[in-house]
HTML snippet that shows the backbone in 3Dmol.js (N, CA, C, O; Angstrom):
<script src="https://3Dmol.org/build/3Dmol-min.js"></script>
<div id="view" style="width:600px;height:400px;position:relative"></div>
<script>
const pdb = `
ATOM      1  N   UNK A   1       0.814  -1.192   0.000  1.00  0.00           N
ATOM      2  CA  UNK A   1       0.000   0.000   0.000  1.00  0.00           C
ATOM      3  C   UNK A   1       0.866   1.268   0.000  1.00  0.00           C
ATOM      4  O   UNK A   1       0.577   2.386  -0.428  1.00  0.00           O
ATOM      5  N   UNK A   2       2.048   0.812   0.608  1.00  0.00           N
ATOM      6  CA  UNK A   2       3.063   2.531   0.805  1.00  0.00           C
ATOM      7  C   UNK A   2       4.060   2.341  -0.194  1.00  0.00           C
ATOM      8  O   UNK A   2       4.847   3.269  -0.385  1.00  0.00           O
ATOM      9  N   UNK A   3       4.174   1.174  -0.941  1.00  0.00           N
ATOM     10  CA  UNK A   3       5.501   1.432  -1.506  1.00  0.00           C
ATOM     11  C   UNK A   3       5.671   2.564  -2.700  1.00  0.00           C
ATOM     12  O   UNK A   3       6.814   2.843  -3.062  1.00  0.00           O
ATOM     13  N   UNK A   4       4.832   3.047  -3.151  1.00  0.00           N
ATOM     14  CA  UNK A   4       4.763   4.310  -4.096  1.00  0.00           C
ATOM     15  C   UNK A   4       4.948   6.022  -3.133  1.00  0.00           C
ATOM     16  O   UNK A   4       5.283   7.071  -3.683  1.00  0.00           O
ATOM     17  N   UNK A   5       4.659   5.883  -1.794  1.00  0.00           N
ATOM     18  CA  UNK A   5       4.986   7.118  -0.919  1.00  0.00           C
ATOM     19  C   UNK A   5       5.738   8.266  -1.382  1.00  0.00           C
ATOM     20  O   UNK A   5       5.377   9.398  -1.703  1.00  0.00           O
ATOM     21  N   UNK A   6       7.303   7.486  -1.325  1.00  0.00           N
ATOM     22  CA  UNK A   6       8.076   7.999  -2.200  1.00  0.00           C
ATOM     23  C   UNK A   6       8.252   8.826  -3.323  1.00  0.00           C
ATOM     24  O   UNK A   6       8.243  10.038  -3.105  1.00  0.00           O
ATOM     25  N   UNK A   7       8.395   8.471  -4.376  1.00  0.00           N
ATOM     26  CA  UNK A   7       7.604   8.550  -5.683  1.00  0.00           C
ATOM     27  C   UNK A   7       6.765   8.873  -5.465  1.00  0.00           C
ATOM     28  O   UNK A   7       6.579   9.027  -6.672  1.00  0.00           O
ATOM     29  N   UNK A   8       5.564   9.317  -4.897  1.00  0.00           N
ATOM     30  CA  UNK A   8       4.558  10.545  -4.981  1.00  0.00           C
ATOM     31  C   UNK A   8       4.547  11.572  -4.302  1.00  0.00           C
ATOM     32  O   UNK A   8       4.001  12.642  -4.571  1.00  0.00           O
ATOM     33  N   UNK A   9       5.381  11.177  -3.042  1.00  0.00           N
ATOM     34  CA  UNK A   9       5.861  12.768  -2.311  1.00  0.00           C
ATOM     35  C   UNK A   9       6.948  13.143  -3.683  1.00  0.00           C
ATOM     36  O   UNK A   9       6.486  13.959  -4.481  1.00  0.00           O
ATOM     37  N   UNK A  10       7.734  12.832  -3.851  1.00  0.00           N
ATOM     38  CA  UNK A  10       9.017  13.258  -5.120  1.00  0.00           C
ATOM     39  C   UNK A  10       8.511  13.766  -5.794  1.00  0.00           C
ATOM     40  O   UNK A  10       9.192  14.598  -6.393  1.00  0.00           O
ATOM     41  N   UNK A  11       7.157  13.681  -6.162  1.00  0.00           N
ATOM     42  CA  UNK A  11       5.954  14.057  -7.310  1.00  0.00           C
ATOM     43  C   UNK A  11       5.112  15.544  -7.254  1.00  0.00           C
ATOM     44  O   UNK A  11       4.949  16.515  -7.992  1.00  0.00           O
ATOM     45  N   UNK A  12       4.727  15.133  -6.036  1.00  0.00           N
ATOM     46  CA  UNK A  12       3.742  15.929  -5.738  1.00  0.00           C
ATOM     47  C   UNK A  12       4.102  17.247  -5.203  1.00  0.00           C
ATOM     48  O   UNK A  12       3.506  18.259  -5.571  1.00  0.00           O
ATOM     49  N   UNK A  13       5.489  17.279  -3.957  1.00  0.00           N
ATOM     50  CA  UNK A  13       5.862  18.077  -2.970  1.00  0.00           C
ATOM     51  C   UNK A  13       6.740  19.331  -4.554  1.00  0.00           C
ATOM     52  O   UNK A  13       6.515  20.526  -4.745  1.00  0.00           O
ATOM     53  N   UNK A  14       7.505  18.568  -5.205  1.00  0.00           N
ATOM     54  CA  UNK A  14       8.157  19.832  -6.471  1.00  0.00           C
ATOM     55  C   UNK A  14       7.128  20.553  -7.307  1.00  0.00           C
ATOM     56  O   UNK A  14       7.150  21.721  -7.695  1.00  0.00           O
ATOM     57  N   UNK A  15       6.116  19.509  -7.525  1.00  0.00           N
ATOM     58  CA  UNK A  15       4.725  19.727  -8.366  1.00  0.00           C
ATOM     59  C   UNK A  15       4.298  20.941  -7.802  1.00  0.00           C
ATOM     60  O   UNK A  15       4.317  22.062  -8.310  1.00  0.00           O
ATOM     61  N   UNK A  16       3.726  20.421  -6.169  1.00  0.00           N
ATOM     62  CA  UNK A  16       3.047  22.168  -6.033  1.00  0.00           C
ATOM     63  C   UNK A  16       4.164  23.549  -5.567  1.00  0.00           C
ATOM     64  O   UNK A  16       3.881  24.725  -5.793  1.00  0.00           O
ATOM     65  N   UNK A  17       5.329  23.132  -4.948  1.00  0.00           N
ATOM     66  CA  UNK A  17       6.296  24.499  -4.891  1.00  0.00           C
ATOM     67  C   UNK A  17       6.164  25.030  -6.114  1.00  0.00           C
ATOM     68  O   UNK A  17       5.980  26.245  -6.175  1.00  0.00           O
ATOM     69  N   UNK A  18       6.227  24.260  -7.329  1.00  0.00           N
ATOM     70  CA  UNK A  18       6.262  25.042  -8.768  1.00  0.00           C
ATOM     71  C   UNK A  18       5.509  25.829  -9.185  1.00  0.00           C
ATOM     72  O   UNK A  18       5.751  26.981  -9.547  1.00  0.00           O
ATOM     73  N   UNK A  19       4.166  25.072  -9.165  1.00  0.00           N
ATOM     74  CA  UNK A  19       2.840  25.846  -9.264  1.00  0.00           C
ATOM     75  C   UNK A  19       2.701  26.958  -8.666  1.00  0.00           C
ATOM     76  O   UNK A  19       2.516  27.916  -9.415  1.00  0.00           O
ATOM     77  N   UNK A  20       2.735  27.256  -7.070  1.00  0.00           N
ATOM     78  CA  UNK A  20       2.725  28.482  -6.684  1.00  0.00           C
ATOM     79  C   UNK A  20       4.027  29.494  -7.059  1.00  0.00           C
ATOM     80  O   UNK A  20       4.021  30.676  -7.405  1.00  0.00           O
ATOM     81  N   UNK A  21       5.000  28.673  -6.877  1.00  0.00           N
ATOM     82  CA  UNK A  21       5.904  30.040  -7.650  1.00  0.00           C
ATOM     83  C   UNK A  21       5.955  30.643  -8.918  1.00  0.00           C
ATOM     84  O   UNK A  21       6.456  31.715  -9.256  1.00  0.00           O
ATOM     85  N   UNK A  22       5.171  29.515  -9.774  1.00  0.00           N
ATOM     86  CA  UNK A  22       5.100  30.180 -11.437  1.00  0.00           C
ATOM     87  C   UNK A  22       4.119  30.850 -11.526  1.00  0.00           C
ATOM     88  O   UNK A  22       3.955  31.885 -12.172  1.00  0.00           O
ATOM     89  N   UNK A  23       3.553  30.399 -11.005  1.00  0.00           N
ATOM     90  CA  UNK A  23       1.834  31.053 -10.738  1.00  0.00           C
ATOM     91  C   UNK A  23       2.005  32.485 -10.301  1.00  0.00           C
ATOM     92  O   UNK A  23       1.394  33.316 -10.974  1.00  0.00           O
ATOM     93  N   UNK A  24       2.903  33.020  -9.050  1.00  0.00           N
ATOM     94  CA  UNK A  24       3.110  34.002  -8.497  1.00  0.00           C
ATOM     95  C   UNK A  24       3.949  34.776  -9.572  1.00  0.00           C
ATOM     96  O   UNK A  24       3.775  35.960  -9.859  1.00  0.00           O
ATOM     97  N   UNK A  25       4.574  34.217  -9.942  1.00  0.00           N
ATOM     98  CA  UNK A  25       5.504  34.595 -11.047  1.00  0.00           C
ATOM     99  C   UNK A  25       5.146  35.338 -12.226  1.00  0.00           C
ATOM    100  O   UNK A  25       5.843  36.210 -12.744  1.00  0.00           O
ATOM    101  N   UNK A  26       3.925  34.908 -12.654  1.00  0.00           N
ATOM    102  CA  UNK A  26       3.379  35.242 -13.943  1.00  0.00           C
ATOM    103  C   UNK A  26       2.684  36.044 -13.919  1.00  0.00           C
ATOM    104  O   UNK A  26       2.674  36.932 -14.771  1.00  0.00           O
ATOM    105  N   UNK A  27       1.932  35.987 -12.993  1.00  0.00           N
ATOM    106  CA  UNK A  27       1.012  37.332 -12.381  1.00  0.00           C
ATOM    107  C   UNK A  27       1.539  38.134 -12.194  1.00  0.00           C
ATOM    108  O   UNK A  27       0.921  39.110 -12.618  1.00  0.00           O
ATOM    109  N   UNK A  28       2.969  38.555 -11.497  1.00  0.00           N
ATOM    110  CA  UNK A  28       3.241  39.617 -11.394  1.00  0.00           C
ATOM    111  C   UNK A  28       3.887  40.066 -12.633  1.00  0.00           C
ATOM    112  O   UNK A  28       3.660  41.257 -12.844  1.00  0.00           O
ATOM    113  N   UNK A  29       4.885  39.292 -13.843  1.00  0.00           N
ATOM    114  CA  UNK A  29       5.034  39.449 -14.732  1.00  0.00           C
ATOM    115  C   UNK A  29       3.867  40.238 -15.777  1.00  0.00           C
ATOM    116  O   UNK A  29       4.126  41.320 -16.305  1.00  0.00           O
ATOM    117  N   UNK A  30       2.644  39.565 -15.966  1.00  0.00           N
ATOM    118  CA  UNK A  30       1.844  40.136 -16.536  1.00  0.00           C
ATOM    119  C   UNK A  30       1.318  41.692 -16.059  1.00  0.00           C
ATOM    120  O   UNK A  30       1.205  42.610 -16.871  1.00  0.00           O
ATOM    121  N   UNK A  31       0.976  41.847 -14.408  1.00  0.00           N
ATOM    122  CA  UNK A  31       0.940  42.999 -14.262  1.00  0.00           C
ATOM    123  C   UNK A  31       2.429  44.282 -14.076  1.00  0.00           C
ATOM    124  O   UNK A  31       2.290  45.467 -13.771  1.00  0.00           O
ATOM    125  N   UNK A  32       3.463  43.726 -14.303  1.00  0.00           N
ATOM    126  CA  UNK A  32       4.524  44.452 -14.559  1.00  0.00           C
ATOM    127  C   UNK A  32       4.753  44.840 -16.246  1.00  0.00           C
ATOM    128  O   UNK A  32       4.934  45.936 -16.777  1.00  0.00           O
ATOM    129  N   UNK A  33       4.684  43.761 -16.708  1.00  0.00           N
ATOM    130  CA  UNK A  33       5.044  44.049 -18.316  1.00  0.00           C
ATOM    131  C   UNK A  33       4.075  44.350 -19.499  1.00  0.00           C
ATOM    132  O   UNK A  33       4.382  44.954 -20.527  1.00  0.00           O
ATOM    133  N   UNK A  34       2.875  43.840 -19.190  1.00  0.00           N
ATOM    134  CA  UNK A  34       1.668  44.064 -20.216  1.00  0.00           C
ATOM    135  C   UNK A  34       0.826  44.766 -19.467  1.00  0.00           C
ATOM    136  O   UNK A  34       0.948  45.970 -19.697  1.00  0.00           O
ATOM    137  N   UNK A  35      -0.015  44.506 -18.629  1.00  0.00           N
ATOM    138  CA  UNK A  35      -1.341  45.106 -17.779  1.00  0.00           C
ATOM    139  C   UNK A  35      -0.511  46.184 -16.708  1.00  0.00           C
ATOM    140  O   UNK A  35      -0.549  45.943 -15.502  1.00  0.00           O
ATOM    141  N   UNK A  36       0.176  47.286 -17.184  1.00  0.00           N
ATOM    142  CA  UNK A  36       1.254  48.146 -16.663  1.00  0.00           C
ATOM    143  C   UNK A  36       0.014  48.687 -15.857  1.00  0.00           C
ATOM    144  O   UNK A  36       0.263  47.803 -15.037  1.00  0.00           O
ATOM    145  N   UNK A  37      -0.791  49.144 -15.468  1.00  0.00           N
ATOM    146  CA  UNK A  37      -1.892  49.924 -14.996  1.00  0.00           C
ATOM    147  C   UNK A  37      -2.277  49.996 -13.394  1.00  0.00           C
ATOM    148  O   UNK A  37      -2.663  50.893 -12.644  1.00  0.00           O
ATOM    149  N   UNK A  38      -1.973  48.589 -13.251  1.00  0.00           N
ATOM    150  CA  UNK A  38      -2.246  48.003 -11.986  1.00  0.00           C
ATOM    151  C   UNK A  38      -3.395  47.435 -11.525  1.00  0.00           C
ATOM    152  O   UNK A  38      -4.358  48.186 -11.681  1.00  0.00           O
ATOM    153  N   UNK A  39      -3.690  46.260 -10.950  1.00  0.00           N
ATOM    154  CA  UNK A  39      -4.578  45.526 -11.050  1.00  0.00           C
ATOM    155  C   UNK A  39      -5.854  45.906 -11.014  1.00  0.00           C
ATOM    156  O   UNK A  39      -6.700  45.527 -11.823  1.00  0.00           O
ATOM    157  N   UNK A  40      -6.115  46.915  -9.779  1.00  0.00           N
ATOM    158  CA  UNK A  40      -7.368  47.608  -9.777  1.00  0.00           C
ATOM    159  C   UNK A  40      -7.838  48.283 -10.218  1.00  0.00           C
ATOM    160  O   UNK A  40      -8.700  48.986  -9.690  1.00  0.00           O
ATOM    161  N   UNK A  41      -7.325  48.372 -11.805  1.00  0.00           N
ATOM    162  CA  UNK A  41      -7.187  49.755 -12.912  1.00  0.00           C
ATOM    163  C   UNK A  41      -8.027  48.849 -13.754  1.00  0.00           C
ATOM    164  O   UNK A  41      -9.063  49.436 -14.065  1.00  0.00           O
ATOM    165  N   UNK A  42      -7.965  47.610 -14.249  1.00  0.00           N
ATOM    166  CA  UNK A  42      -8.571  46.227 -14.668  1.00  0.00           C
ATOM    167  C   UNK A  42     -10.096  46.002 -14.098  1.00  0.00           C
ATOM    168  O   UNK A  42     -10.518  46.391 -13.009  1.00  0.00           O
ATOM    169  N   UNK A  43     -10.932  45.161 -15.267  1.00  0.00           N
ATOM    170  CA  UNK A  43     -12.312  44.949 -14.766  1.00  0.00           C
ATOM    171  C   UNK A  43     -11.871  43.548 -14.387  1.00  0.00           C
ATOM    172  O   UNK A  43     -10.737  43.073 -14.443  1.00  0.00           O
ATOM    173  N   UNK A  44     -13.086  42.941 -13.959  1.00  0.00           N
ATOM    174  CA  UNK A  44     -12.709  41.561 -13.116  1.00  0.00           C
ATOM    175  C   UNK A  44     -12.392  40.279 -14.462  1.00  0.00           C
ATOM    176  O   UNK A  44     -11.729  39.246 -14.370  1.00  0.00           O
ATOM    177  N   UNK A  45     -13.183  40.860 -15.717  1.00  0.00           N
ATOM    178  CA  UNK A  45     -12.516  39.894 -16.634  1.00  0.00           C
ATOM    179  C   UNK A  45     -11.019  40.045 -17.058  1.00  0.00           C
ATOM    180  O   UNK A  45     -10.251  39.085 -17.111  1.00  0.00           O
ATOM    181  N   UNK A  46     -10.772  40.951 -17.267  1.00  0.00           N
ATOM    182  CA  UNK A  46      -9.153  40.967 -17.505  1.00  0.00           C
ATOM    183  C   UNK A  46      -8.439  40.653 -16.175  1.00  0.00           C
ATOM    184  O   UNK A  46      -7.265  40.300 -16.288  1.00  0.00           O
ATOM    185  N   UNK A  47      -8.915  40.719 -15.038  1.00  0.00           N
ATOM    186  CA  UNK A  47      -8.131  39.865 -13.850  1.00  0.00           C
ATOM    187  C   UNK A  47      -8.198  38.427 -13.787  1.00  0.00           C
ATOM    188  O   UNK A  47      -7.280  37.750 -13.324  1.00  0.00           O
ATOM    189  N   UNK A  48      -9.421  37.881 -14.308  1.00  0.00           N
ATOM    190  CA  UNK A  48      -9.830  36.411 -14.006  1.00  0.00           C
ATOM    191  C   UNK A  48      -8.638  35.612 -15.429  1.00  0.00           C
ATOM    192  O   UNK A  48      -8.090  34.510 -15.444  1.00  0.00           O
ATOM    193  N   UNK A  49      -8.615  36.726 -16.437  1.00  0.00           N
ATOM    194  CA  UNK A  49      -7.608  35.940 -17.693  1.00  0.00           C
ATOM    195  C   UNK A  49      -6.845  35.831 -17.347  1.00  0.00           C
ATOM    196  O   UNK A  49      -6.299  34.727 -17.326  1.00  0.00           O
ATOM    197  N   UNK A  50      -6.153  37.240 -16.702  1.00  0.00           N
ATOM    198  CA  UNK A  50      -4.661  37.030 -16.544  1.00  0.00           C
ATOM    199  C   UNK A  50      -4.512  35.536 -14.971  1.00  0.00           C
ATOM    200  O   UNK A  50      -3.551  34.776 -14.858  1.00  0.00           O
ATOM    201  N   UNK A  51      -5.637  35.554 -14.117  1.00  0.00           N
ATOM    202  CA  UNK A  51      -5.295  34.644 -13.371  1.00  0.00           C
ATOM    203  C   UNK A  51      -5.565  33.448 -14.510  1.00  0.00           C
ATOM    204  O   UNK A  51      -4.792  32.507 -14.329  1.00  0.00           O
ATOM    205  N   UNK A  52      -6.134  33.328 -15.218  1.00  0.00           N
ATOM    206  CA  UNK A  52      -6.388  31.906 -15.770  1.00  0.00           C
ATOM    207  C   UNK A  52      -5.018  31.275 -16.682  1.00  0.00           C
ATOM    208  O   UNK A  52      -4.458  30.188 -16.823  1.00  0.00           O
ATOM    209  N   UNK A  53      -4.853  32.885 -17.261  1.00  0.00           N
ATOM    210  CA  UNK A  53      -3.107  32.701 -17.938  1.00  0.00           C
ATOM    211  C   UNK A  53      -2.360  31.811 -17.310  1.00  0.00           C
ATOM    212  O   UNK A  53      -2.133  30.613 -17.479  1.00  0.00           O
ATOM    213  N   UNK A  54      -1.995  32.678 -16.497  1.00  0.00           N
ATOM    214  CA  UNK A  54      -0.997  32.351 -15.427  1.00  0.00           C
ATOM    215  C   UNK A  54      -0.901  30.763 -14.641  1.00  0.00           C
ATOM    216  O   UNK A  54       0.119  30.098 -14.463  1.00  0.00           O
ATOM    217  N   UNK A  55      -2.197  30.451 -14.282  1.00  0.00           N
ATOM    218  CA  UNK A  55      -2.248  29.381 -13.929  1.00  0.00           C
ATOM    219  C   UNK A  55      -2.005  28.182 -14.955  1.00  0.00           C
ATOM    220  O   UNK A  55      -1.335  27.178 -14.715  1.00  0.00           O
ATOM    221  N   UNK A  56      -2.522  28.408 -15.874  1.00  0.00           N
ATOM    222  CA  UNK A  56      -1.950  27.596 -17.377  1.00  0.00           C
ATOM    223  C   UNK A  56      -0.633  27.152 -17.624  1.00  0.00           C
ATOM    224  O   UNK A  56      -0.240  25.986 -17.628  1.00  0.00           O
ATOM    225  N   UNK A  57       0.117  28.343 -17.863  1.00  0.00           N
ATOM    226  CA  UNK A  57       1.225  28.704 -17.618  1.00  0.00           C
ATOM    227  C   UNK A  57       1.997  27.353 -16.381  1.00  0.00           C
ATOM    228  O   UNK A  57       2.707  26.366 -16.574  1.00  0.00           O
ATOM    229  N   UNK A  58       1.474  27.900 -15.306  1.00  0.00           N
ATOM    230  CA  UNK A  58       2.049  27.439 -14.147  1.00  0.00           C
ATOM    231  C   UNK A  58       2.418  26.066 -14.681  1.00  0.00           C
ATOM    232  O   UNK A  58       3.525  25.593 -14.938  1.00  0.00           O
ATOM    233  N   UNK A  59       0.688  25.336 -14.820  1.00  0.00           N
ATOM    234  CA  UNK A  59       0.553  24.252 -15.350  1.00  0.00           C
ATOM    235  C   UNK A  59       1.352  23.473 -15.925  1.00  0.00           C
ATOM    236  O   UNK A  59       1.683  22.326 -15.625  1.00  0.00           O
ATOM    237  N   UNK A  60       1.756  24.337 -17.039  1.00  0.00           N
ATOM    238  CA  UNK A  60       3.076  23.451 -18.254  1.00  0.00           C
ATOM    239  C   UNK A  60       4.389  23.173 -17.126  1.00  0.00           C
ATOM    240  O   UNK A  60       5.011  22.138 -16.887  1.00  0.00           O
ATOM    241  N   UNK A  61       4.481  24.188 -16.707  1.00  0.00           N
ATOM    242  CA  UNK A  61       6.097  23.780 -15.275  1.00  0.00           C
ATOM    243  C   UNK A  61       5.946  22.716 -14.807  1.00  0.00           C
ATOM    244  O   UNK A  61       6.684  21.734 -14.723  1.00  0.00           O
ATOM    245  N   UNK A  62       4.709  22.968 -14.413  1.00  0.00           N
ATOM    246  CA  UNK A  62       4.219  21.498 -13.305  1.00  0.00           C
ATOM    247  C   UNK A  62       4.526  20.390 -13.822  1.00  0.00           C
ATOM    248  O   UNK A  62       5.478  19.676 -13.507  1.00  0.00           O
ATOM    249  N   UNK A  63       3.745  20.208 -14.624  1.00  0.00           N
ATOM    250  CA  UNK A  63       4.349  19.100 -15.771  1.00  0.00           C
ATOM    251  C   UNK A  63       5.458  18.630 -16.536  1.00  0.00           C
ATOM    252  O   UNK A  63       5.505  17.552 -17.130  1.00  0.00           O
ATOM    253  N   UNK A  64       6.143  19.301 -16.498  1.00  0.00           N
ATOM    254  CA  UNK A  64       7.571  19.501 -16.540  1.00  0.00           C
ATOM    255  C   UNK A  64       8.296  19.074 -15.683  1.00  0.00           C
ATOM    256  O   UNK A  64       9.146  18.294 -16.110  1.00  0.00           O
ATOM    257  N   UNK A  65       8.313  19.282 -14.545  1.00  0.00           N
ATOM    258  CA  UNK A  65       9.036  18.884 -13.572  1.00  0.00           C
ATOM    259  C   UNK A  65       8.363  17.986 -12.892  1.00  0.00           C
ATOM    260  O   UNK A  65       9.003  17.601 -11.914  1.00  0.00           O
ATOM    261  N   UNK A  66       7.617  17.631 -12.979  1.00  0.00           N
ATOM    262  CA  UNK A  66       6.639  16.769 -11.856  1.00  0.00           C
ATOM    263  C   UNK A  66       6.779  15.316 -13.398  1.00  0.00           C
ATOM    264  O   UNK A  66       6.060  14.359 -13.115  1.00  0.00           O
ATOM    265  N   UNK A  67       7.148  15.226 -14.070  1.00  0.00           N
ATOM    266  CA  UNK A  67       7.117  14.160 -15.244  1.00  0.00           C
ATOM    267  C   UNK A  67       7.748  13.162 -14.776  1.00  0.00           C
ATOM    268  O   UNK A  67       7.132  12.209 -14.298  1.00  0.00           O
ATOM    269  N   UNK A  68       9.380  13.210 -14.842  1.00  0.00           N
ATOM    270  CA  UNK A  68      10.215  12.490 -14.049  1.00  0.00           C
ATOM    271  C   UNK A  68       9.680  11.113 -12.829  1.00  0.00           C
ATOM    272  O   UNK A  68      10.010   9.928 -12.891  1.00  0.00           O
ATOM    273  N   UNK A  69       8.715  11.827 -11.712  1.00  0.00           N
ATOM    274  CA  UNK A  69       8.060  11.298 -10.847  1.00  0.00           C
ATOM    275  C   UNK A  69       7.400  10.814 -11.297  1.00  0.00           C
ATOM    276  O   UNK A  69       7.326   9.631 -10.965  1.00  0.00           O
ATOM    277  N   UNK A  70       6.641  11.192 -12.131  1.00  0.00           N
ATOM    278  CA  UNK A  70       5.151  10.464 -12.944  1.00  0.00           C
ATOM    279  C   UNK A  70       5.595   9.128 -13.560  1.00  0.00           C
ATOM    280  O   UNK A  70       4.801   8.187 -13.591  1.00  0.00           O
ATOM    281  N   UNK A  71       6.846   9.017 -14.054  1.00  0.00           N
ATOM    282  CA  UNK A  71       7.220   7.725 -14.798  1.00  0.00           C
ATOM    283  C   UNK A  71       7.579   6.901 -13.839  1.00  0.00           C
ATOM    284  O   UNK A  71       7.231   5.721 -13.809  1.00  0.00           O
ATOM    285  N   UNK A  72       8.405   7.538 -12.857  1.00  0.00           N
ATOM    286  CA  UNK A  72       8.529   6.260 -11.871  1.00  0.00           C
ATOM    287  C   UNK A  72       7.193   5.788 -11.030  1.00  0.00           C
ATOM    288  O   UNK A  72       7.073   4.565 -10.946  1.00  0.00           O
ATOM    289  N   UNK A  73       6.395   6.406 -10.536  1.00  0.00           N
ATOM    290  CA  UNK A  73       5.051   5.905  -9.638  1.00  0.00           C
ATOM    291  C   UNK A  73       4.660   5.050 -11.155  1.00  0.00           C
ATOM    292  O   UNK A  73       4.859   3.835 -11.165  1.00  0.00           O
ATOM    293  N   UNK A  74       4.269   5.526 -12.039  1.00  0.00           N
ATOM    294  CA  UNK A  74       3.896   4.447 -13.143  1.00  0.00           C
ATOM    295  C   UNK A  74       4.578   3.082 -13.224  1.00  0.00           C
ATOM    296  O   UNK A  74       3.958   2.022 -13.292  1.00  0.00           O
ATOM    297  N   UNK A  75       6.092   3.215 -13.209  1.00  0.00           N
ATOM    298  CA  UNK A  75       6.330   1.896 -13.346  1.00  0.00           C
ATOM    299  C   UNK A  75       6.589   1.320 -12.148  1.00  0.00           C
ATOM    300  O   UNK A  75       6.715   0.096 -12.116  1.00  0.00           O
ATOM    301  N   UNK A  76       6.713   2.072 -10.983  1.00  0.00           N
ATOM    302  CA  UNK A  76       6.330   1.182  -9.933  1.00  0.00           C
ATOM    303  C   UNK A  76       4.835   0.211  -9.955  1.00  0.00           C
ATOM    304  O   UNK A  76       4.789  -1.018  -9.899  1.00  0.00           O
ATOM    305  N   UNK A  77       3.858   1.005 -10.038  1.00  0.00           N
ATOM    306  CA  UNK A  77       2.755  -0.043 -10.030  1.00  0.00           C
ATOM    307  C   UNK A  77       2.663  -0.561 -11.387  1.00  0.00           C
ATOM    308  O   UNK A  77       2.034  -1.613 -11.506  1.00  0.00           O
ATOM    309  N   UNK A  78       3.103  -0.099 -12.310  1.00  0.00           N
ATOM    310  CA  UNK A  78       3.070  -1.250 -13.726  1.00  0.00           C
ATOM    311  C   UNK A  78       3.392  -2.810 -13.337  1.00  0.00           C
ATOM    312  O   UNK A  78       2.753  -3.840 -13.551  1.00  0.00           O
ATOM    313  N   UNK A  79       4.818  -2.536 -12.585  1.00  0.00           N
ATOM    314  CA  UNK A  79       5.178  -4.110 -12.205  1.00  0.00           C
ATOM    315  C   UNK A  79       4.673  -4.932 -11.648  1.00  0.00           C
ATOM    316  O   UNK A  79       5.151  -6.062 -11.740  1.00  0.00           O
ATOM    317  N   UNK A  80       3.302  -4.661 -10.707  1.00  0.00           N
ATOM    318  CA  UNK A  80       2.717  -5.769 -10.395  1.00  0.00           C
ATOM    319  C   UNK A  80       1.562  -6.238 -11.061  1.00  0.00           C
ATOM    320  O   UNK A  80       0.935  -7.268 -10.809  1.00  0.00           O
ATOM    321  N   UNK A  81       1.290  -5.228 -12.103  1.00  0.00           N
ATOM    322  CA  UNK A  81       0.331  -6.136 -13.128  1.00  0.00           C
ATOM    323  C   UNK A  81       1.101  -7.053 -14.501  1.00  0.00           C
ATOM    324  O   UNK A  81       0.495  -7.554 -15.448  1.00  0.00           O
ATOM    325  N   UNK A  82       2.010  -7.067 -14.352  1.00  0.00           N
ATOM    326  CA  UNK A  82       3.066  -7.873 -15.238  1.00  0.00           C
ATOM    327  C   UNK A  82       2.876  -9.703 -14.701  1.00  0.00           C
ATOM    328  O   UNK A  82       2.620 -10.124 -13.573  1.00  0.00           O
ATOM    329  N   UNK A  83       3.061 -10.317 -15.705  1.00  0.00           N
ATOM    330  CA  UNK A  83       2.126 -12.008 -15.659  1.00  0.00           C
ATOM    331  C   UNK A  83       3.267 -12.066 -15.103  1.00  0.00           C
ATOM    332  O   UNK A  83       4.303 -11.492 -15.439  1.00  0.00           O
ATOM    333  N   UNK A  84       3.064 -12.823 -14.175  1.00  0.00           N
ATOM    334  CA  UNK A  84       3.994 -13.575 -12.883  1.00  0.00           C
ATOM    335  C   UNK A  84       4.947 -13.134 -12.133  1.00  0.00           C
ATOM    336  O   UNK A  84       6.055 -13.596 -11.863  1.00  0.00           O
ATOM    337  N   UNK A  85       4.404 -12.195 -11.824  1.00  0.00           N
ATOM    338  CA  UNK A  85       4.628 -11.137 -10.880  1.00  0.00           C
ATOM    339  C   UNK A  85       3.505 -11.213  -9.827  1.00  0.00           C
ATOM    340  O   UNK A  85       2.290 -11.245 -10.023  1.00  0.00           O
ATOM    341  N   UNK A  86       4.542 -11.246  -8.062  1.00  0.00           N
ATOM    342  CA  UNK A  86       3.801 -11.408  -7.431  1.00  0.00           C
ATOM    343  C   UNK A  86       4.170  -9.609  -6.562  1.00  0.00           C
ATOM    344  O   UNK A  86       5.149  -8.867  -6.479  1.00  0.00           O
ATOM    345  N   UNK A  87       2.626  -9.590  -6.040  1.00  0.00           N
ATOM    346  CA  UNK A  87       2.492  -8.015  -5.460  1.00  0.00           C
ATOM    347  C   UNK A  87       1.287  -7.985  -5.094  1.00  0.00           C
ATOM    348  O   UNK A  87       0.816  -6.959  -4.603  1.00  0.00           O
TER     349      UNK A  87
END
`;
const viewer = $3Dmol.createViewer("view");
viewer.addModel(pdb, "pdb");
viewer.setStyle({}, {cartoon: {color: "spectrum"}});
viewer.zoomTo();
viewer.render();
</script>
C-alpha cells in the first residue's frame, strides 16, 4: 500500500512548490510588463484571464518537472500487473 509514498511525495511536494511560484511569477510578470496599470485599474474579466493565464502557464512547469516522478510511480505499479509477478 506505501511502496509508491516515495515517488509521490518526489511528485507531488516539487509539483506544487512550482505551481505556486510560477503562478506568483506570472502574475506579477503580466501585471509588470503588459497590464502596466495596476490591477485595480482592470475589470474583473481581464483579472480572471490574466489569473487563468498564469495558472496555465504554471501548469506546463508542473508538468515539466513533476514528469520524471510520474514515470517512476507508473512503473512502480506497472510491475505488479506484469504475468507472474507477485504483489
Amino acid at each position: 500500500m506505501y511502496k509508491g509514498i516515495g515517488p509521490l511525495w518526489g511528485r507531488q511536494v516539487p509539483y506544487t512548490i512550482v505551481k505556486f511560484v510560477a503562478f506568483e511569477w506570472f502574475v506579477q510578470f503580466f501585471y509588470d510588463n503588459v497590464f502596466t496599470k495596476g490591477k485595480e485599474n482592470y475589470n474583473k474579466a481581464t483579472q480572471l484571464s490574466i489569473t487563468f493565464g498564469s495558472g496555465y502557464l504554471a501548469g506546463i512547469f508542473c508538468a515539466i518537472v513533476s514528469h520524471p516522478a510520474d514515470t517512476m510511480v507508473s512503473k512502480l505499479y506497472s510491475k505488479g500487473n506484469e504475468p507472474g509477478s507477485v504483489g
